[in-house]
N, C-alpha and C positions, 0 to 999 in steps of 0.2 A: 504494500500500500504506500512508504513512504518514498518507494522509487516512481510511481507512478505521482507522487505530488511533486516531486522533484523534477521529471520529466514535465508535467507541468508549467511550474513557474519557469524553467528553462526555454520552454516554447513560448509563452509570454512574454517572458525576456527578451528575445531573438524578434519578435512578430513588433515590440516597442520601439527595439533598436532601429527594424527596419523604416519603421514607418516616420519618426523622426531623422533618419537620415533623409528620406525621399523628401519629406518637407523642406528641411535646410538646401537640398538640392533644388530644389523648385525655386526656392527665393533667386537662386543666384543664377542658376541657368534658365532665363528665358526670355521670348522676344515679342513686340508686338506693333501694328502700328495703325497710326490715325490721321485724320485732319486735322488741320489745325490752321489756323486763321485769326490776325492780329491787328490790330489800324491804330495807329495814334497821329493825330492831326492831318493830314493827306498824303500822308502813308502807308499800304497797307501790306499784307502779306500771308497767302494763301499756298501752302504743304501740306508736303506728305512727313508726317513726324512719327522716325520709326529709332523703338529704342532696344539694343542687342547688349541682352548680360551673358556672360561668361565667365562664371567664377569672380573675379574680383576686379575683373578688366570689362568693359564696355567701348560701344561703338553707338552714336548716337547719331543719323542724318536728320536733312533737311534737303527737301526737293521738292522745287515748287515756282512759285512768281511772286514780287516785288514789283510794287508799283510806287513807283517815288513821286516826290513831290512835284516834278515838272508831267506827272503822268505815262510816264515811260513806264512799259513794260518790262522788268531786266530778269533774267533766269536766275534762281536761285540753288544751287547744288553742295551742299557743307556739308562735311564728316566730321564728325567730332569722336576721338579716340580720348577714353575715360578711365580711372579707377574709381572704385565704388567701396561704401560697407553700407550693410543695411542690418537696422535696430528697430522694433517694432517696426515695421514695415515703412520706416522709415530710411531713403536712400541718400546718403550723400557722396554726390558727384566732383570729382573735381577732374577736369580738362588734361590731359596730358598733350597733344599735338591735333590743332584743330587746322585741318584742309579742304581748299576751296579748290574744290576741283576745276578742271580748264573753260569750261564753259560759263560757268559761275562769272555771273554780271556785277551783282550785289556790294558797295563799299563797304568796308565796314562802319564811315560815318553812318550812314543808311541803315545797315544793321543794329546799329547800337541803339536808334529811336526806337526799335521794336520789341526789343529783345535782349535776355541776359548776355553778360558777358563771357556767362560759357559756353556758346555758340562762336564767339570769333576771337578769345582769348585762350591763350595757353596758361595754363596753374589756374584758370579761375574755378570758383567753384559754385555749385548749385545743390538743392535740398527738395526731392518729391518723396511726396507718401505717394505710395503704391497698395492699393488694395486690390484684393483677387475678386474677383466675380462666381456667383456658381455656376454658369454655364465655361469657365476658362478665360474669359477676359480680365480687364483692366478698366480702373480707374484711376489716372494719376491727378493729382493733387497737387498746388503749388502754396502751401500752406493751408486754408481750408477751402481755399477755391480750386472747383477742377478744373482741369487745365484741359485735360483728353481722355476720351474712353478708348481705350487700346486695344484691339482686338488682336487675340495670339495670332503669332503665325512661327512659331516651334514649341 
């Protein structure tokens, strides 16, 4: 009888282990992305805002249009290479080497009226909650406003 409690709490144990590590694995590996759209004073700016975790490193784009002040249309195409930790589901970012890829129109004066500076700054840093969905999505958060609902895509 007491190998079969033993076998037990053993299986419990193991069945705990696993499931707590699939969690912490969840936080850190995954990807998802959305719309996202911004204007301040007659500027505005309409992407694709798609955010890739991996482990402790992230990849953050932006791909989309910028419409500046004189109403020009200019393409918008920035990567942003990240490290992260996340604490209650809480993420903070900070910028390691952020690239505008060749097509990319967008100044970063231009940039800066719309958006953090870690989108076109290197070391800068940034702070979203990230909550999970039950269907697998996202809602990310820029303090208690949401910024984007995220839909997985790994």
């Amino acid at each position: 009888m007491s190998k079969k409690i033993f076998l037990f709490f053993l299986a419990f144990a193991l069945i705990n282990s696993l499931y707590i590590t699939f969690r912490f694995y969840q936080k850190r590996h995954f990807s998802c992305s959305s719309q996202y759209y911004t204007s301040q004073k007659n500027i505005s700016m309409k992407a694709i805002f798609r955010l890739v975790f991996n482990g402790s490193d992230g990849v953050a784009t932006l791909t989309g249009d910028v419409k500046d002040e004189q109403g020009r249309h200019l393409a918008l195409n920035r990567q942003i290479n990240f490290t992260f930790k996340e604490r209650n589901s809480i993420y903070f970012m900070q910028s390691v080497k952020t690239l505008r890829e060749s097509y990319d129109e967008v100044d970063n004066e231009t940039f800066r009226q719309l958006i953090s500076a870690f989108f076109y700054e290197d070391r800068a840093t940034i702070q979203y909650k990230i909550i999970p969905q039950p269907n697998g999505d996202f809602v990310v958060l820029n303090g208690v406003l949401p910024l984007a609902y995220c839909s997985r895509t790994s």
